[in-house]
Residue frames relative to the residue before (quaternion, step in Angstrom):
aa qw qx qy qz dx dy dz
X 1.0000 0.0000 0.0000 0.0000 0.00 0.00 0.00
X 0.6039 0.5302 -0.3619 0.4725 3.14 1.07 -1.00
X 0.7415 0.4365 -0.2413 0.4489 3.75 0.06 -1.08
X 0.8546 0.1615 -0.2909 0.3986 3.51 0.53 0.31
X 0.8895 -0.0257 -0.2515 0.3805 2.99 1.14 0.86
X 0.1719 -0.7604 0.6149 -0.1188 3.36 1.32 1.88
X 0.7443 0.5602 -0.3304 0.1520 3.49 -0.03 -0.79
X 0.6329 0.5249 -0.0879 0.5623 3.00 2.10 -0.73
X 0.4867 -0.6544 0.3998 0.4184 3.37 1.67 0.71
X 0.8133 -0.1361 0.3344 0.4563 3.65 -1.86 -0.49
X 0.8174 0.5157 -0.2563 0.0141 3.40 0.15 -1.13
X 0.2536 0.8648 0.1028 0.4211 1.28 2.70 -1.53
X 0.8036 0.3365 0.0434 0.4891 3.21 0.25 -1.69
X 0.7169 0.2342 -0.3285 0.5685 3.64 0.81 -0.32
X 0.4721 0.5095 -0.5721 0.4362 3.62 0.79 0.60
X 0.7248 0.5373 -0.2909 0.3183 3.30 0.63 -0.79
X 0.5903 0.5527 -0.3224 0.4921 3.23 1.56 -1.10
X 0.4902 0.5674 -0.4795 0.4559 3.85 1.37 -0.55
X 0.7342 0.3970 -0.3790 0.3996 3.96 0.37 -0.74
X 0.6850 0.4474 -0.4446 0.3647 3.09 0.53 -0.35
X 0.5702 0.6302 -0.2962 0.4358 3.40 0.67 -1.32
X 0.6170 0.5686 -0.2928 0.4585 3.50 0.77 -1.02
X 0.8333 0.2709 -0.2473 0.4136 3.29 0.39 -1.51
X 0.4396 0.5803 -0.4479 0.5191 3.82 1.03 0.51
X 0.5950 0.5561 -0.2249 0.5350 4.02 0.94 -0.55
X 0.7551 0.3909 -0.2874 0.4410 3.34 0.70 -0.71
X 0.2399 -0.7462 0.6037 0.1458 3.06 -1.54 -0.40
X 0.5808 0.6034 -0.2764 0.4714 3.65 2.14 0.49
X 0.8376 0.1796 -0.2234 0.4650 3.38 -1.33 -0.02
X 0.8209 0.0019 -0.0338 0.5700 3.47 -1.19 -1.30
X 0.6410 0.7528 -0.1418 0.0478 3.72 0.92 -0.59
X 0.5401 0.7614 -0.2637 0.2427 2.33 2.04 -1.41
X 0.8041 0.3181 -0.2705 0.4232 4.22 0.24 -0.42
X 0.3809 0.6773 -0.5018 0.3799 3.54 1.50 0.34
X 0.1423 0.8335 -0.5336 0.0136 3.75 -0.59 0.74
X 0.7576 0.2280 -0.2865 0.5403 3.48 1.07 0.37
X 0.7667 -0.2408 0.4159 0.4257 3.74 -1.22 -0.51
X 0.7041 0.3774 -0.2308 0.5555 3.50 0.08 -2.04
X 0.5963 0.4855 -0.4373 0.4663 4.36 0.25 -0.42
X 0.8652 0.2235 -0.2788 0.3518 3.00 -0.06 -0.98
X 0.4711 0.4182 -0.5869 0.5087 4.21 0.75 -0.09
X 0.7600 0.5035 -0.3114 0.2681 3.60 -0.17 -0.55
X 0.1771 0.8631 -0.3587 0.3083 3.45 1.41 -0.73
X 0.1743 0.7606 -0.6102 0.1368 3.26 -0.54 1.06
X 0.5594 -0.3946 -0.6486 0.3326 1.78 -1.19 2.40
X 0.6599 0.5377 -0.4426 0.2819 3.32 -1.57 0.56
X 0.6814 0.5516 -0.2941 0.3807 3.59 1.15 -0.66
X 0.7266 -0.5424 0.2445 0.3436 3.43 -1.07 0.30
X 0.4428 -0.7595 0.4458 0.1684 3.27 -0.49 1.80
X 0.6690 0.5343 -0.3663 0.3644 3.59 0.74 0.49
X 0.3255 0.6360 -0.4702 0.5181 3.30 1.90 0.28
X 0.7579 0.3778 -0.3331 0.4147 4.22 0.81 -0.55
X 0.5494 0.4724 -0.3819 0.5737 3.46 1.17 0.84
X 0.6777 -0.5631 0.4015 0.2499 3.06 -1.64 1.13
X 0.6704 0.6783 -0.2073 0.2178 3.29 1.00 -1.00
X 0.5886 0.5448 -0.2036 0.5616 3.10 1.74 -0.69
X 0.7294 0.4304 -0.3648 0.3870 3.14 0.47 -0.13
X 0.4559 0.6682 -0.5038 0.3031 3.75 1.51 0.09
X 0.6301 -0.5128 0.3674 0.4529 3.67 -1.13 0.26
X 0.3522 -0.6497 0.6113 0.2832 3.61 -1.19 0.77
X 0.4763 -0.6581 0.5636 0.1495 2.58 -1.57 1.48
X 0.7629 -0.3643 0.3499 0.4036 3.47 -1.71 0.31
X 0.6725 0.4715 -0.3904 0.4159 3.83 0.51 -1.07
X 0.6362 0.6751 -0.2250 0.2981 3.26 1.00 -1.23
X 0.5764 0.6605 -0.2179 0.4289 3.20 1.33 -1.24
X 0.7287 0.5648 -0.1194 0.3684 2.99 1.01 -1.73
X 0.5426 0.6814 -0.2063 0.4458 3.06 1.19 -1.40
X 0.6026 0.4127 -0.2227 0.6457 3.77 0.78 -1.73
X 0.7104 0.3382 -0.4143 0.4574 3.41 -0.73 -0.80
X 0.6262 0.5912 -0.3848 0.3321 4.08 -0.04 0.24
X 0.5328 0.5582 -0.0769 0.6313 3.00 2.08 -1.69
X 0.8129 0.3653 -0.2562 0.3744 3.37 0.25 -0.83
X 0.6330 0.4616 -0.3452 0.5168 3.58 1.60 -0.49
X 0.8542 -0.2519 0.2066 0.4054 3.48 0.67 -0.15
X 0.5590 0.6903 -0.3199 0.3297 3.24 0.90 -1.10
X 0.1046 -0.7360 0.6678 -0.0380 4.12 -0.55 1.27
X 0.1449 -0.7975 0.5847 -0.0334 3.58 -1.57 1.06
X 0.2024 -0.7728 0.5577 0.2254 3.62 0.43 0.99
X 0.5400 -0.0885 -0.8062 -0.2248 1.50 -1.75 1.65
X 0.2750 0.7637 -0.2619 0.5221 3.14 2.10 0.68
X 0.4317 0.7483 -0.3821 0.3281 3.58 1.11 -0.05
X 0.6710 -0.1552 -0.1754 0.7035 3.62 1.35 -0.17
X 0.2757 0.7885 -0.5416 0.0946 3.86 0.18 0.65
X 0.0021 0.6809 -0.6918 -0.2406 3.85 -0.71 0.50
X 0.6695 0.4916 -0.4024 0.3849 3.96 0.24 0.03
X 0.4123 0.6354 -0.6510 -0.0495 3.67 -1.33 -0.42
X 0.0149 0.6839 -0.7263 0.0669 3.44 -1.78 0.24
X 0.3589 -0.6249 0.6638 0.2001 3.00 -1.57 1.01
X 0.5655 -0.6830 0.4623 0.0010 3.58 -1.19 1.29
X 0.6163 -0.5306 0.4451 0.3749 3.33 1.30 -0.99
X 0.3780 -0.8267 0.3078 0.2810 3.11 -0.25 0.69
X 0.8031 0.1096 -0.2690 0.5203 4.13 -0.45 1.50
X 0.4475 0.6909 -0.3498 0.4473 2.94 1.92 1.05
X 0.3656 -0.6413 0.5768 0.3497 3.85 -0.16 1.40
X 0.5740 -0.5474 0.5691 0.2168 2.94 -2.20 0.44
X 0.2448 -0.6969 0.5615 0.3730 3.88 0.04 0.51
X 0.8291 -0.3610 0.3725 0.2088 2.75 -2.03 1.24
X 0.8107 0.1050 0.0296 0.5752 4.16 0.53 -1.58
X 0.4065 0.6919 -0.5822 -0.1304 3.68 -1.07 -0.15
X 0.8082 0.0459 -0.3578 0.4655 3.19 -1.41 1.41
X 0.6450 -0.6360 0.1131 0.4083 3.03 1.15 1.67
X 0.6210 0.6027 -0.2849 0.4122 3.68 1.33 1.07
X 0.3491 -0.8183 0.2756 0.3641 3.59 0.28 1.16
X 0.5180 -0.6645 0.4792 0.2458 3.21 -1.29 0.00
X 0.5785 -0.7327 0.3466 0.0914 2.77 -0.84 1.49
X 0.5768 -0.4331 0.3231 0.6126 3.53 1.53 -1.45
X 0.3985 -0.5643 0.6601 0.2949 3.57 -1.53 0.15
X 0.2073 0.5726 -0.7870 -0.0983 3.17 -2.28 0.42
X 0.7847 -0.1285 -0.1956 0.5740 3.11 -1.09 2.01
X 0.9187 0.0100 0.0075 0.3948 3.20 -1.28 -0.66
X 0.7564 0.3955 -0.2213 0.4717 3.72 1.02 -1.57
X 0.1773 -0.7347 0.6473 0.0986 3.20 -1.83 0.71
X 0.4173 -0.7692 0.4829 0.0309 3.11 -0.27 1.60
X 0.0728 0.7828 -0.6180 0.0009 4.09 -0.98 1.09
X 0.3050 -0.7269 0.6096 0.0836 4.15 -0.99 0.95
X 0.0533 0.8049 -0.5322 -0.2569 3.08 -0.93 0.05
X 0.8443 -0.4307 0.0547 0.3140 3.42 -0.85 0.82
X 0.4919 -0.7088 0.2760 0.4236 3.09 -0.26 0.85
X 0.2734 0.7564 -0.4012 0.4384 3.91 1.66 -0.26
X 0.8919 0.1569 -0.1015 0.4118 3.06 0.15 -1.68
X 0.6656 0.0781 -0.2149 0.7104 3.54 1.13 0.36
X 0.1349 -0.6824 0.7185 -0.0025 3.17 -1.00 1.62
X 0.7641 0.4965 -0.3438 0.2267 3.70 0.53 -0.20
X 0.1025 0.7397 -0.3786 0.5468 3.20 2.42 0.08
């Protein structure tokens, strides 16, 4: 959480930990054979693009710990509340409307956050 999106403060970060967490819960789209954590950061193609930086791999720090352990008990952050997607666009760059054909949910700071329907993931 920390490596992909310190920049976006706490909130930031437990939005993200919502996508991930999420896409471990499911059992849909890109998701369906993801069944732990260590799967899904890794994920190829699709996992978290900070596993190819040095940075992730420093020790997590006490706040950090905490932070995860919130995501994983339960805790949901709109707009990340059912997201398996997010990316930062660029800076003074709107979030498009769909990506990987799933809508978007909202931005905070940099990330845009996308859900897909509860249809197509009812367990989300």
């Amino acid at each position: 959480m920390r490596a992909e999106a310190e920049g976006e403060g706490e909130l930031g970060m437990l939005m993200v930990g919502n996508v991930g967490v999420n896409r471990v819960r499911t059992a849909c789209l890109d998701f369906e054979n993801i069944r732990n954590l260590e799967e899904m950061v890794f994920q190829r193609p699709g996992g978290f693009e900070a596993t190819t930086k040095p940075y992730f791999y420093q020790r997590a720090r006490d706040a950090d710990i905490r932070l995860a352990q919130r995501v994983v008990n339960g805790e949901r952050f709109h707009p990340a509340t059912r997201s398996l997607w997010f990316f930062d666009p660029g800076e003074n760059t709107p979030c498009p409307a769909q990506w990987y054909g799933q809508w978007n949910t909202g931005r905070f700071k940099a990330h845009c956050f996308f859900s897909p329907t509860a249809e197509e993931c009812p367990e989300i």
